[in-house]
N, C-alpha and C positions, 0 to 999 in steps of 0.2 A: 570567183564567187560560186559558180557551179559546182568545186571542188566543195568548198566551204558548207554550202548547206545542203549538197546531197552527196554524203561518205558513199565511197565503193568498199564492196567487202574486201577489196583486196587490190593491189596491186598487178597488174601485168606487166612485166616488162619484158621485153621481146629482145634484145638489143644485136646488132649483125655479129653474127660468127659463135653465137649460143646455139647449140642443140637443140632446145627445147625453152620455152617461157619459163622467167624465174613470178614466180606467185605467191606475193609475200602479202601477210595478212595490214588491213589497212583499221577496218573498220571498230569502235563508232569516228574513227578519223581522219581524215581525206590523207593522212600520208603513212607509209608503214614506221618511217622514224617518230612519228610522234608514238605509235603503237608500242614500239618499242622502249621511246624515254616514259612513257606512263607505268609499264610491263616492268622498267626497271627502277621505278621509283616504290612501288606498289607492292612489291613479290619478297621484300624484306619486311614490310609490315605486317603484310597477310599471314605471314610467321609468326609474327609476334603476337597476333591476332589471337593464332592458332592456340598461343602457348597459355593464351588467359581465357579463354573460352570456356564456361563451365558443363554447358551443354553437351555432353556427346556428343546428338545425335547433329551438333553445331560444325564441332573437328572435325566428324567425318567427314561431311558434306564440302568444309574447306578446303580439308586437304587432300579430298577427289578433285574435286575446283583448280585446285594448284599444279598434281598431278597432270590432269588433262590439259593446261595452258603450256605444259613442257613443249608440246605437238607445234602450236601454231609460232611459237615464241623461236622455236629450230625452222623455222621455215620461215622467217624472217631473214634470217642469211644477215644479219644485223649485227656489224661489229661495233656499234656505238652501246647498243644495248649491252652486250658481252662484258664493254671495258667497265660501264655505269655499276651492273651489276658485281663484278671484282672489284671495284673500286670500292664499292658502298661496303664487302662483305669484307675488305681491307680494312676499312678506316674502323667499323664497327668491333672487328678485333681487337684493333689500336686500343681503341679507349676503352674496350672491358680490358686490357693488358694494363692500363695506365692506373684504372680504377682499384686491380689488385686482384682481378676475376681471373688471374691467368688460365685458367682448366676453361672458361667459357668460352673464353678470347682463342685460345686451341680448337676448340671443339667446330666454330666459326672458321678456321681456318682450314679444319679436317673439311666441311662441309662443301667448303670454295670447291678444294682440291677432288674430292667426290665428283663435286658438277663440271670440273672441268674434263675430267676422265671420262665423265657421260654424255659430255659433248663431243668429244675426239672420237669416241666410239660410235656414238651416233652419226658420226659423217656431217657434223654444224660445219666445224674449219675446213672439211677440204669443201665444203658447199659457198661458203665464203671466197673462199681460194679461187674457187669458178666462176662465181660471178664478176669476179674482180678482174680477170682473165680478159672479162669482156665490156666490161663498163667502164671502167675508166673513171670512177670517179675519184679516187683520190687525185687524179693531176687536174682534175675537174673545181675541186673546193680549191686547191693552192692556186687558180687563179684566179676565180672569185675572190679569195681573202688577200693575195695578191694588191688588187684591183680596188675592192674594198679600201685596204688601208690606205690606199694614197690616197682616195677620194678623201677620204676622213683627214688626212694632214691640211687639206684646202681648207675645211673646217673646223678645227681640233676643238675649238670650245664649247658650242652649242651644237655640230654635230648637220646633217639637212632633214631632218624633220621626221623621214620615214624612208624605208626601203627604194631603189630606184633601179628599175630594169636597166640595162648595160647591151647594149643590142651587136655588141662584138662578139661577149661572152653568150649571151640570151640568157640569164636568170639575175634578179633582181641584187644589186649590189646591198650588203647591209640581212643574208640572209643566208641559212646553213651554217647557224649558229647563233644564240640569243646571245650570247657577249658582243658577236659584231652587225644585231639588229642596235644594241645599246651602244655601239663603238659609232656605228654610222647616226644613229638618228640623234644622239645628244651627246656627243664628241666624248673625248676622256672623261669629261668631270660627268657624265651619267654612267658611266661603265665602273669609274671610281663609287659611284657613291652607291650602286649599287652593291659592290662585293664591300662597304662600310656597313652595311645594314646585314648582309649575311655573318660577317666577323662580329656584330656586333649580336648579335643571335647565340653564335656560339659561345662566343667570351662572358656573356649574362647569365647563360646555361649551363656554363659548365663547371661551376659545385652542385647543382643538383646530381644525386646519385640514384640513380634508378635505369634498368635496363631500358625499357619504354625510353628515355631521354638518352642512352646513348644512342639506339637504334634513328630519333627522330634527329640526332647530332650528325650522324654518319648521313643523313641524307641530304638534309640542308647543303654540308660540306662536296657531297657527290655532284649537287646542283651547282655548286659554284665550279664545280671541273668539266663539266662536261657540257655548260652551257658553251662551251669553244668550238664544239661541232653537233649540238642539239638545238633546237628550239626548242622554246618555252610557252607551248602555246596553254587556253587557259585552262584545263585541267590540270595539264601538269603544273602549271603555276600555284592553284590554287592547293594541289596537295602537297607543296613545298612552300606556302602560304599558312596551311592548316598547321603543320607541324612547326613551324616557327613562332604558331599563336600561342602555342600547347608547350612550345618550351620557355617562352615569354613568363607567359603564367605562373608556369614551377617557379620560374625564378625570381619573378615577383614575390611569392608567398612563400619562398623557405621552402617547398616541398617538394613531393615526386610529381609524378606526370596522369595519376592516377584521381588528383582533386577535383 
């Protein structure tokens, strides 16, 4: 609860056999991966934001804003973030390529390919490389989710209710990931009917033709990949909430995303 209602700026983590504290930004969030699935939900819009802003002196200010977020965003050491971010800048491609935009759907790709070269230069991946050197947590989540899944076959239909510490492992079974908070707390048929309402978001959406409604497409879809190793706590929920309302809408009423 502590964590919950009083965010630290940041993360410390110390872990044995590191050189030095890895210090990965947290706040307004008690954890750096929510920092990071908000950072990557947010940073293809703010784009888009960019691109309709009629204000100058609106862009500049944005995309100094954007510019300076590069800094804490690398210092997250955050391969969830990385993959959300290529994923969302993958699919968003896709569908200007589908829709006929090919040159934009390019242009999107060049841009990936850009940020990935300024990450590699920047020292993001071998910074990743090294924490992982010492953390462990990939073999960390594969027994959580492990552990997780069985518990859930005891249950498979209603699921137990909410999250449950696991004091072999020490972290809460049903967590380090919103697919398997939904897998543990309301079995298959709440994990199923949740990626029913995301497919069904998309499939409603998409004859609407307008960049804004691919952009809000590719993120819905990013949510549904990466809630396998993100949480979904409630901002992030809520701006993969908003944009699902906004492409609802369009597609309710025949139009773009701009009514």
């Amino acid at each position: 609860m502590r964590e919950l209602v009083m965010p630290r700026l940041a993360e410390v983590q110390d872990p044995w056999g590191a050189e030095e504290p890895f210090v990965r930004p947290a706040a307004p969030f008690p954890y750096t991966n929510s920092w990071g699935m908000a950072y990557a939900l947010l940073t293809p819009l703010m784009m888009l934001v960019w691109t309709r802003l009629r204000s100058r002196t609106g862009r500049v200010l944005l995309a100094l804003g954007m510019v300076v977020s590069v800094y804490p965003a690398a210092q997250t050491s955050n391969r969830g973030m990385l993959i959300a971010l290529a994923l969302f800048a993958l699919l968003v491609a896709g569908r200007f390529v589908l829709a006929g935009s090919l040159r934009v759907g390019l242009a999107v790709l060049g841009l990936l390919g850009a940020a990935g070269v300024g990450a590699m230069v920047g020292g993001v991946f071998e910074a990743i490389a090294e924490r992982q050197e010492v953390s462990h947590t990939t073999s960390g989540r594969s027994s959580i989710y492990q552990a997780t899944f069985e518990k859930v076959l005891e249950s498979p239909v209603v699921g137990w209710a909410m999250p449950d510490m696991d004091p072999s492992i020490g972290i809460a079974l049903g967590t380090q990931g919103y697919a398997w908070t939904l897998l543990y707390s309301y079995g298959f048929i709440g994990l199923v009917l949740f990626y029913v309402f995301l497919g069904r978001v998309l499939q409603g959406s998409w004859r609407v033709h307008d960049p804004a409604a691919y952009v809000l497409q590719g993120m819905v879809a990013t949510v549904g990949c990466t809630i396998w190793f993100y949480g979904l706590g409630v901002t992030q929920c809520l701006i993969m909430m908003l944009g699902a309302a906004v492409l609802s809408r369009a597609a309710a009423e025949g139009g773009g995303t701009d009514g």
